[in-house]
C-alpha positions as CSV (number, residue, x, y, z in Angstrom):
1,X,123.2,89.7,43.1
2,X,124.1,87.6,46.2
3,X,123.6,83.7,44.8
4,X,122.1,80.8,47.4
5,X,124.9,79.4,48.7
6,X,126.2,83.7,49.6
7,X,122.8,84.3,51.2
8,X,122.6,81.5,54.2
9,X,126.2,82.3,55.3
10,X,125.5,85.7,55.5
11,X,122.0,84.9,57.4
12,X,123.7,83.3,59.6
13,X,126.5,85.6,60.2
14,X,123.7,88.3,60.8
15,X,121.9,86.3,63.4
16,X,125.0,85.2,65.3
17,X,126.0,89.3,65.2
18,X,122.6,90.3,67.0
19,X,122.9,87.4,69.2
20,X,126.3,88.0,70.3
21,X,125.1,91.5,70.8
22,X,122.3,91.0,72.8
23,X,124.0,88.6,75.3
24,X,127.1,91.6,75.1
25,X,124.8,94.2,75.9
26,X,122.8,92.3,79.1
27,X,126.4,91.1,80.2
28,X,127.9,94.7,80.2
29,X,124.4,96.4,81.8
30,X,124.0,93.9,84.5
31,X,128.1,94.6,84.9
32,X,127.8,98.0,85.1
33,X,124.4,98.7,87.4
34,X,123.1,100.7,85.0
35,X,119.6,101.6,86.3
36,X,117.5,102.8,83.3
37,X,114.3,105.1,84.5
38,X,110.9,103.9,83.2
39,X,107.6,104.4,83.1
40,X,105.7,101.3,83.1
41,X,102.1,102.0,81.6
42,X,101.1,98.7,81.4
43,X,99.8,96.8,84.4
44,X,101.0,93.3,83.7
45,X,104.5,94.4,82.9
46,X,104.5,96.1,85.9
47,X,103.6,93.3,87.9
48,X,106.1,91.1,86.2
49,X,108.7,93.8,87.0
50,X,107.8,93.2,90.8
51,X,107.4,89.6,91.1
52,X,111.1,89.1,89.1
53,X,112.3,91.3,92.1
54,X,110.9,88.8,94.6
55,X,112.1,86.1,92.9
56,X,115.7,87.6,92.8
57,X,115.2,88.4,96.9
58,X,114.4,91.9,96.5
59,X,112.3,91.9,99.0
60,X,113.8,89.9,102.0
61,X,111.4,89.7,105.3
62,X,107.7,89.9,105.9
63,X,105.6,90.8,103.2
64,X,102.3,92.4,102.4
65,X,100.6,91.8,99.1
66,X,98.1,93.1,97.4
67,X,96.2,91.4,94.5
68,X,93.2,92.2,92.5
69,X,91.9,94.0,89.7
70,X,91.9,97.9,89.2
71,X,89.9,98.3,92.3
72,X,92.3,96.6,94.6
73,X,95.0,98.6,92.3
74,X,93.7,102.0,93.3
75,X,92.8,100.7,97.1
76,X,96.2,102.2,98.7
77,X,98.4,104.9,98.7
78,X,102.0,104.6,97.2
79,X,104.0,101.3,97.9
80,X,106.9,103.2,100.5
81,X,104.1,105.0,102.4
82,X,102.2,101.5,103.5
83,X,105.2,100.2,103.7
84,X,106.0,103.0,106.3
85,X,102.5,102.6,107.8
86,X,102.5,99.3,108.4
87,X,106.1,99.1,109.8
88,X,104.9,101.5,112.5
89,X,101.6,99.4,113.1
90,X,104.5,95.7,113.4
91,X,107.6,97.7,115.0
92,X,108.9,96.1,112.3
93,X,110.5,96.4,108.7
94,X,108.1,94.8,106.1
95,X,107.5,95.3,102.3
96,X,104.6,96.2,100.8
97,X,104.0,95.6,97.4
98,X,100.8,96.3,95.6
99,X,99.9,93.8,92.7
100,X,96.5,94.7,91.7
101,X,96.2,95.3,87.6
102,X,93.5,96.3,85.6
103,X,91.2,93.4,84.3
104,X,93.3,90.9,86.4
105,X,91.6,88.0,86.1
106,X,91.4,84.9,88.7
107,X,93.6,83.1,87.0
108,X,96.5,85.9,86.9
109,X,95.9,86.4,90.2
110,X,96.2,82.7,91.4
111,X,99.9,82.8,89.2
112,X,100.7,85.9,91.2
113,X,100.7,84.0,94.6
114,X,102.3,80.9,93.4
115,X,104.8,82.7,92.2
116,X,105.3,85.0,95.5
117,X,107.0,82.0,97.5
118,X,104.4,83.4,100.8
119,X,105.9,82.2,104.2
120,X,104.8,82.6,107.6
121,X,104.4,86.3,109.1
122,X,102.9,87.2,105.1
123,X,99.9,89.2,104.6
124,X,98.0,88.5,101.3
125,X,95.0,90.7,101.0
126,X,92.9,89.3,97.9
127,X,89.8,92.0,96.8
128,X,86.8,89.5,96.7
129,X,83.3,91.0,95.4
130,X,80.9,89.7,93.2
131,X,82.5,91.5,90.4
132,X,85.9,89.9,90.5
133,X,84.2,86.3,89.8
134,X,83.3,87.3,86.7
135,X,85.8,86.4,84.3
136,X,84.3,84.6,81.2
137,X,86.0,80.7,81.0
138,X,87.0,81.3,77.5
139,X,89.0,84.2,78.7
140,X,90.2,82.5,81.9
141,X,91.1,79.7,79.1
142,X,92.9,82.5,76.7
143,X,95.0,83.5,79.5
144,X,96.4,80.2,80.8
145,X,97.4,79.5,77.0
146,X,99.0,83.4,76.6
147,X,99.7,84.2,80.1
148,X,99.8,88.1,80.4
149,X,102.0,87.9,83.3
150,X,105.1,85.7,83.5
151,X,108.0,85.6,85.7
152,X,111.9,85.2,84.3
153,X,112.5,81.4,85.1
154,X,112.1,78.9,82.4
155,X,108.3,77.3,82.7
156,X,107.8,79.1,85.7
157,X,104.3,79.3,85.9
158,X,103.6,75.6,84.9
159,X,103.0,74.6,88.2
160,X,100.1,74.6,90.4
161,X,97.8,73.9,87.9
162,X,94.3,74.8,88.2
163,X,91.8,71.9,88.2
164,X,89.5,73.6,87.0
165,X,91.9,73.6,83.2
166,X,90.6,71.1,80.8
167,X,93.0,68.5,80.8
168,X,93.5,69.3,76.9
169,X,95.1,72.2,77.5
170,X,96.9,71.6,80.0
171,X,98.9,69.4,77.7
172,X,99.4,72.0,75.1
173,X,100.3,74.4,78.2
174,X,103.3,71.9,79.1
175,X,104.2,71.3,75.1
176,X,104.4,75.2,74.3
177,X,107.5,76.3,73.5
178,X,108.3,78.7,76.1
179,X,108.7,81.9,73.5
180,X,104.9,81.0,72.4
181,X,103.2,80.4,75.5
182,X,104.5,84.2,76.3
183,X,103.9,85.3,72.8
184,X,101.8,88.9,74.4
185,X,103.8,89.3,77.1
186,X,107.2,89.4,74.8
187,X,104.9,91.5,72.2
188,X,104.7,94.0,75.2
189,X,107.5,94.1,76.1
190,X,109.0,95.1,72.6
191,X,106.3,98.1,72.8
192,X,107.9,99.5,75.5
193,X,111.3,99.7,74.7
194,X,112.3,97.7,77.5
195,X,114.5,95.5,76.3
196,X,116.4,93.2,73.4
197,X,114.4,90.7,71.6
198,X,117.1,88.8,72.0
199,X,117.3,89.1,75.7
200,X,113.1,88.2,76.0
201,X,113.5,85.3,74.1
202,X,116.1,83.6,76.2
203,X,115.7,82.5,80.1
204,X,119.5,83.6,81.0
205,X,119.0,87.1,79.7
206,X,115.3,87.4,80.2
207,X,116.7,88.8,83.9
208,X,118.3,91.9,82.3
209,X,115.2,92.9,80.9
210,X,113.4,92.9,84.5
211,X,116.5,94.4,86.2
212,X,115.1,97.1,89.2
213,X,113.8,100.5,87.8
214,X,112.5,102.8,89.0
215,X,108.4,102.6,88.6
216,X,105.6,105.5,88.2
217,X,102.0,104.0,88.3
218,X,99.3,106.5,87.1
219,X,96.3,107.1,89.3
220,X,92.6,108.8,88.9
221,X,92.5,112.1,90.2
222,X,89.5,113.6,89.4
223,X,85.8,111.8,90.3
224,X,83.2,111.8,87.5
225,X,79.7,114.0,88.3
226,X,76.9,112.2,89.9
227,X,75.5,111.6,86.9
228,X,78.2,109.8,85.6
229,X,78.4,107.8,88.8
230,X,75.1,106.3,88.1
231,X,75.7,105.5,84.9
232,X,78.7,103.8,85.7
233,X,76.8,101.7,87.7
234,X,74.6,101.4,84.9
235,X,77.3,99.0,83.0
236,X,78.1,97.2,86.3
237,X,74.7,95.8,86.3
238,X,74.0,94.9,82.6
239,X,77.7,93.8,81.9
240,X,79.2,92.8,84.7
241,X,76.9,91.0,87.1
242,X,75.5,89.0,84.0
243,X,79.2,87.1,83.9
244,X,79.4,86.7,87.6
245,X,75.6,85.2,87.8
246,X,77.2,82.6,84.6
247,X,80.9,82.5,85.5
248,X,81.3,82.4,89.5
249,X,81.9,79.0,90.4
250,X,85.2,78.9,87.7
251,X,86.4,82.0,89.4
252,X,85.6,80.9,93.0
253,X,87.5,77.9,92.7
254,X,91.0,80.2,91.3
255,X,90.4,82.3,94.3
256,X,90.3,79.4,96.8
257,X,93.0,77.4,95.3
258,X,95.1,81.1,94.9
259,X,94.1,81.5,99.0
260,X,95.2,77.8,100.0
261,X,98.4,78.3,98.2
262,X,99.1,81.4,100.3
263,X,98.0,79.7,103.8
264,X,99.4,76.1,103.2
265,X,102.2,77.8,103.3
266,X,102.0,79.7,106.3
267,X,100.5,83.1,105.4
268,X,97.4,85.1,106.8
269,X,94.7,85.9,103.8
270,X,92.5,88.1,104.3
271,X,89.5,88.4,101.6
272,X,88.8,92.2,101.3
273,X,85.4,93.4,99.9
274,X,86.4,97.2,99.4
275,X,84.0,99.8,100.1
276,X,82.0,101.8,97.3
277,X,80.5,104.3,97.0
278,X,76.7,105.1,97.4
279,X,75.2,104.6,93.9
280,X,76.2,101.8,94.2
281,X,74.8,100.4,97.2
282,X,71.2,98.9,95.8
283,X,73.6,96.8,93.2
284,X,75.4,95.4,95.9
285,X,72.4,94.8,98.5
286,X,70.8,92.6,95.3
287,X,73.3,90.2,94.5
288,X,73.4,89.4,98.1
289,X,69.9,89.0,98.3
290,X,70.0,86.6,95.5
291,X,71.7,84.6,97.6
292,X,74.5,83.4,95.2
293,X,77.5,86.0,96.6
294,X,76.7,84.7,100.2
295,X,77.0,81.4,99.4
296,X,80.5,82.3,98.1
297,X,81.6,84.3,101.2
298,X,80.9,80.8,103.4
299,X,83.6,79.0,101.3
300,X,86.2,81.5,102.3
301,X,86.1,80.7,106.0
302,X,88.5,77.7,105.7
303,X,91.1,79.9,104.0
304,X,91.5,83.0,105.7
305,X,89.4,86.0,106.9
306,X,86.7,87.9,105.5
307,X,86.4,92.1,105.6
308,X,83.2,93.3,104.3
309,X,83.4,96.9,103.9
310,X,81.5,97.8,101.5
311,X,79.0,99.7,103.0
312,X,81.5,102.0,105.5
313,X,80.1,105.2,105.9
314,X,83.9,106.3,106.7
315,X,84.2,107.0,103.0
316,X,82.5,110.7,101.4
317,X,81.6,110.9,97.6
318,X,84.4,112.4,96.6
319,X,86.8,109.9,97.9
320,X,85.9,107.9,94.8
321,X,86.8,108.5,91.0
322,X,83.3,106.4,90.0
323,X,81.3,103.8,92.1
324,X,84.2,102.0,93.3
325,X,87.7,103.2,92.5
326,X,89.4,105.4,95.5
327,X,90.9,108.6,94.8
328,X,93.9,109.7,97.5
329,X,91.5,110.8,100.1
330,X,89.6,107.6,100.0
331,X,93.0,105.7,99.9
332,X,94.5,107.3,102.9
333,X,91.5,106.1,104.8
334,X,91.4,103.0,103.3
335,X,95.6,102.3,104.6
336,X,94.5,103.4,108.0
337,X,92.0,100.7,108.4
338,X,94.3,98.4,107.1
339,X,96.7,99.1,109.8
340,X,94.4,98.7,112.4
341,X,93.7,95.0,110.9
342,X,97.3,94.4,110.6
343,X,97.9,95.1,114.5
344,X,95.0,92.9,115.9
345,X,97.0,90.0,113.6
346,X,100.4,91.2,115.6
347,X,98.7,91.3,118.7
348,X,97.3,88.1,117.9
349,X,93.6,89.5,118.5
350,X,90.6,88.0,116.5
351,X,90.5,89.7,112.9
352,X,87.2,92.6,112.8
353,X,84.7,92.8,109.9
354,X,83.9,96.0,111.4
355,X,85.2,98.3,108.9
C-alpha cells in the first residue's frame, strides 16, 4: 500500500504525463494538418468553430453574417451556395457565414458581432421579430456568467459589456477564472469528442481544439400537417409572446448595442423580420396592433435598415417545416431576395422593405 509521501509524487508525475501529452498531441496535429471530419450537433459549438476561424483570418475579404435564433438558422441555403449567390450579385468574392443557433439569445448574439471584427463593405443581417426579444433577464443573466459561446483568446468576450449587466456581475464576470466562466462550453465540448481536456483548459492549445473541420448542420425536411401548424402557433402565443410583452426592452437594448457595434465600425445592418407562414399571420397582426413591436421597429432606424417580410405571399405552405421555420424551397426563395437587397447596397440604391 502506497504511503503519503509515495502518493503526491506519483500525482504529480501523472498530471505532468497527461499534460505533457496533451500539449504533444496539439503540437504534432497542428504540425501535421491533420483535418479530423465532424459532425457538429450542437449549435453553439458550431458557432464557436466559425468565429475561431475568423479570428485566425479564415475568412479574409467582405463578409456576410447571419445571426439569430433557429429561425434565422434555417433562413438560407448552405453557406458555399450564398456564398456563390452573392458573389454573382457583388462581382466579387465574399464569405458568407451563417451564425444563427437554436435559442440564441440577445446576448449570444451581441458576443457574436463583437467578436466578428465587422469592417466596412460587411453585411450583418440580424432576424428581428417580436419573438427574438423574448429572452427572460435571468437567462440573459445565466448566460453572461456561463457563456455558451466563447472564442479561443484568453477573456475574449469581456469586452463590450452590456449596460444593461448589473454592475454585480459584471465584477464576478471579470474575477472568473477563465476555465469557470466557460464551465458548459468546456462540458460540451468533452461530449463531443472534440478535443483534450487539457487542450480546452488552456488558451495556447484551446486553438487545436477549433482547428478547421469539416461541418454538417442538420436541417428540417419534412413540414408538420395543418393541424400541427396551428398548434404550433398555439405555444407561440401562450409561451412566447408572454416573455416578449415582460422582457423586450432588456433584449432591445442587446440588439441595438449588437447593431451599433457592427455600424460604428463601418458595416451595413440590416434588421430582417423573416416571413411566416399563414397560421401565423393573426399572431403577428396583434402584437403590432398592441403597439409595443412598433415602437421597437422606430429604434432601429439609427442603426441600420429594416426588411419586414413577414407577410410575402412569395412563400407557399409547404415552404415551411411549422409557422416559421423554412424548409429548402422556402430557403431558396428566401437567398434570392436577399441578393436582390445585397445589389441595391452595391449599386448604392436605397435599401426596399418590399419583400
Amino acid at each position: 500500500m502506497l504511503g503519503p509521501l509515495k502518493v503526491t509524487p506519483l500525482a504529480v508525475a501523472l498530471f505532468t504525463c497527461v499534460a505533457l501529452s496533451g500539449w504533444l498531441g496539439g503540437y504534432f496535429r497542428s504540425a501535421l494538418g491533420l483535418e479530423l471530419s465532424r459532425i457538429f450537433v450542437d449549435d453553439s459549438t458550431y458557432v464557436s468553430n466559425r468565429l475561431v476561424s475568423v479570428r485566425n483570418g479564415g475568412f479574409a475579404g467582405p463578409k456576410v453574417v447571419v445571426v439569430g435564433g433557429s429561425v434565422a438558422r434555417e433562413s438560407t441555403p448552405p453557406d458555399g451556395r450564398m456564398k456563390q449567390l452573392i458573389a454573382d450579385a457583388y462581382g466579387k468574392d465574399v464569405n458568407f457565414l451563417n451564425l444563427g443557433s437554436s435559442n440564441q439569445s440577445t446576448l449570444s448574439s451581441l458576443v457574436i458581432v463583437q467578436s466578428l471584427g465587422l469592417g466596412p463593405g460587411d453585411v450583418l443581417l440580424m432576424q428581428y421579430s417580436f419573438k427574438k426579444l423574448d429572452t427572460p433577464a435571468a437567462l440573459i443573466r445565466h448566460e453572461y456568467l456561463d457563456p455558451p459561446i466563447v472564442n479561443s483568446g484568453p477573456g475574449g468576450f469581456r469586452r463590450g459589456t452590456p449596460a444593461s449587466i448589473h454592475f454585480g456581475d459584471r465584477l464576478v464576470n471579470e474575477l472568473l477564472p477563465d476555465v469557470l466562466l466557460h464551465r458548459s462550453f468546456i462540458s460540451n465540448f468533452l461530449e463531443l469528442r472534440s478535443c483534450h481536456l487539457v487542450d480546452l483548459l488552456m488558451h495556447e492549445q484551446r486553438q487545436f481544439c477549433f482547428r478547421e473541420m469539416p461541418v454538417v448542420r442538420h436541417h428540417y425536411e419534412q413540414p408538420l400537417s395543418p393541424s400541427e401548424k396551428i398548434d404550433y402557433v398555439s405555444v407561440i402565443r401562450y409561451s412566447v409572446l408572454p416573455n416578449f410583452l415582460q422582457f423586450h426592452q432588456i433584449n432591445q437594448q442587446l440588439i441595438l448595442q449588437a447593431a451599433a457595434n457592427a455600424a460604428d465600425s463601418g458595416a451595413t445592418v440590416l434588421f430582417v423580420n423573416p416571413p411566416v407562414d399563414e397560421p401565423e399571420y393573426a399572431l403577428q397582426r396583434e402584437v403590432d396592433a398592441q403597439g409595443i413591436f412598433p415602437r421597437l421597429v422606430g429604434e432601429l432606424a439609427e442603426h441600420g435598415h429594416y426588411l419586414d417580410w413577414r407577410f410575402d405571399d412569395s412563400y407557399e405552405s409547404g415552404m415551411f417545416r411549422d409557422s416559421q421555420h423554412m424548409l429548402e424551397s422556402g430557403k431558396e426563395v428566401f437567398a434570392m431576395k436577399l441578393v436582390d437587397q445585397f445589389q441595391m447596397l452595391q449599386s448604392g440604391k436605397e435599401i426596399s422593405n418590399e419583400s
